[in-house]
C-alpha angles and dihedrals in degrees: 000000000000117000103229094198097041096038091059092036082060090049101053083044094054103031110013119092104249088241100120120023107212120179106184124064121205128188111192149009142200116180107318107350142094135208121204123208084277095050094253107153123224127189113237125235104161106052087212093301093320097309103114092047092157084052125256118315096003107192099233092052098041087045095050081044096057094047107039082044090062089047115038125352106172136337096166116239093278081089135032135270126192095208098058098054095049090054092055093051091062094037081062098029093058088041139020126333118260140080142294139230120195125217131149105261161018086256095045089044095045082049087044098050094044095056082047085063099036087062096045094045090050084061092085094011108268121129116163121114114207120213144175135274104242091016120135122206103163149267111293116104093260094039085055093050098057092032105103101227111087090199086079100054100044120114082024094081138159076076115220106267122231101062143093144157136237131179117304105240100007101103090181082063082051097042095050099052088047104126146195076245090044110121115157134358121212137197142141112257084221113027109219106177098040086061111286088301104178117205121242110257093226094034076070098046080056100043093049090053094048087058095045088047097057097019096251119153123251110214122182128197112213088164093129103014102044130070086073102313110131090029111280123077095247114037087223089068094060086057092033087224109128110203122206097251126002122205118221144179142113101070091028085098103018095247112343112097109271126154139164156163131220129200130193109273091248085066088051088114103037084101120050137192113302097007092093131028146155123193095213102025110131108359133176100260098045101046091056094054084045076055093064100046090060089043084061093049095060103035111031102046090245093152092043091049084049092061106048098041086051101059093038091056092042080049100051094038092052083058104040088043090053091086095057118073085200085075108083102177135320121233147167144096126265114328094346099094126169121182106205118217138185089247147019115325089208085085101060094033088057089051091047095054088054079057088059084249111138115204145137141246124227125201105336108302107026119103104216129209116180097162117178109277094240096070123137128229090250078061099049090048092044086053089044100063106045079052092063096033080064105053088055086055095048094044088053091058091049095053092042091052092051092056 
């Protein structure tokens, strides 16, 4: 009888490209849980890097999947589809106003916003793009380049032009590399991979009037902290700082590739037919099930849950890290947690999946915990405590190696 777990080990082996290196298979989800090749659950505290942020197989997606699958699946956007627009239209009607333009990912928004930026800035001859320090964009050529850590663009050089990064959070370090050439300037309101990195509330507010003062774009990624993560719908309404675009994706369609990108509804014509384009970018069957998210985010209290878990679980990790001099603080907004420590997270995210625990790490030394937004209390406790099971098992190796 076939080996699930070997046989598709064997076939990543054989036929995957080696970019990623998983150990664990698992074969199916509901809400917040997990299940591997030998049935063992997990509780899931990654929601696949902030992309199922309404858990696995929630019923209103998989419903508006299954239906819109029987109906329309893709016609490209040389033709019309009912299902994309209307999904616009509540994208702008629950933000800012503006349009929107649909890809396939963070990557492919953060490119596409930047090209947005890059037009509008030729116009009277600027062209650089600032970014963060610690700040991640994505992997294309152009996202790297304006993504500040250098690990992830060696080996990719010559590196993109027209970029460059200054300080997360210092706006006289922003202010200061602000240029004639200067067009836009981009940054996460909450840096995740950097290591769950808020932005100051009235860094914003600077930042915003600098822009308004020299005519320079303000472009957000809420890539990974938007779509409900720290507790709004858009991460720019917990700071009350609207940018000029804002870039989105992973937890847009609760698991099918979905990005995007909006821009304020005066740049509507900054891009113009046939200078963009995506070939999947808001199909049919996607959109419906982007439909859905926002549905859930009207109807089931899914922010206001967000919220309240969020500052519960901050609350109980500050207390049961206390004991253990290796926890340095714990910080974040809403659902997007990172426990900061005074050495690699791998560690303690590697003990924690023993626990049947799934997170995440950020920059070296941040745990990171990113659980769907529709987690109870139970699953907050239950997390909770294998949380704290871990850092006695971590204390005890540290002790042990100090012997």
């Amino acid at each position: 009888m076939e080996n699930l777990y070997e046989t598709t080990v064997e076939r990543y082996r054989n036929y995957v490209m080696p970019t990623y290196a998983p150990k664990i298979l698992f074969t199916r989800g509901q809400g917040a849980r997990l299940w591997d090749a030998d049935d063992r659950e997990y509780l899931d505290f990654a929601s696949g890097i902030s992309v199922c942020n309404l858990g696995h197989c929630n019923p209103r997606v998989t419903e508006a999947i299954r239906e819109q699958a029987g109906k329309l699946v893709h016609v490209s956007n040389l033709y019309m589809n009912e299902v994309m627009p209307r999904l616009a239209e509540k994208l702008i009607t629950s933000g800012m106003d503006g349009v929107v333009f649909f890809c396939n990912s963070g990557a492919e928004a953060n490119e596409g916003m930047s090209k947005f930026a890059r037009k509008y800035g030729n116009a009277t001859g600027r062209n650089e793009i600032i970014s963060m320090d610690n700040s991640f964009h994505g992997r294309t050529l152009a996202t790297l380049a304006e993504t500040g850590r250098a690990k992830y663009r060696k080996g990719f050089e010559p590196e993109v032009p027209g970029f460059k990064q200054v300080p997360f959070n210092d706006f006289a370090a922003l202010e200061a590399a602000v240029s004639a050439n200067t067009c836009a300037i981009l940054l996460e309101p909450v840096q995740g991979e950097g290591g769950i990195l808020p932005a100051d509330a009235e860094y914003l507010k600077k930042v915003r009037a600098l822009c308004d003062e020299k005519d320079i774009l303000l472009l957000f990624d809420e890539v990974q902290c938007g779509m409900g993560r720290i507790g709004t719908r858009f991460a720019w309404q917990s700071f009350g700082v609207e940018p000029d675009a804002l870039s989105m994706a992973k937890a847009i369609a609760n698991g099918l590739p979905m990005g995007a990108f909006i821009v304020k509804r005066k740049y509507a014509d900054v891009l113009k037919v046939g200078m963009h384009a995506s070939t999947f970018g808001g199909t049919p069957l996607v959109s419906a099930a982007a439909l859905a998210v926002q549905q859930a985010f009207d109807e089931d209290g899914v922010l206001e849950n967000c919220r309240i878990q969020g500052d519960y679980l901050r609350a109980k990790l500050a207390e049961i890290g206390k004991p253990y001099s290796f926890v340095k603080t714990v910080r974040g907004m809403g659902l997007m947690i990172g426990v900061v420590l005074d050495r690699e997270a791998a560690t303690l995210a590697g003990i924690l999946l023993k626990h049947n625990l799934v997170v995440l790490t950020a920059g070296e030394t941040v745990l990171r915990l990113l659980p769907p937004l529709t987690i109870t209390r139970a699953d907050a406790d239950e997390a909770l405590e294998k949380i704290a099971a871990g850092l006695a098992e971590l204390d005890r190796m540290i002790r042990e190696e100090q012997k």
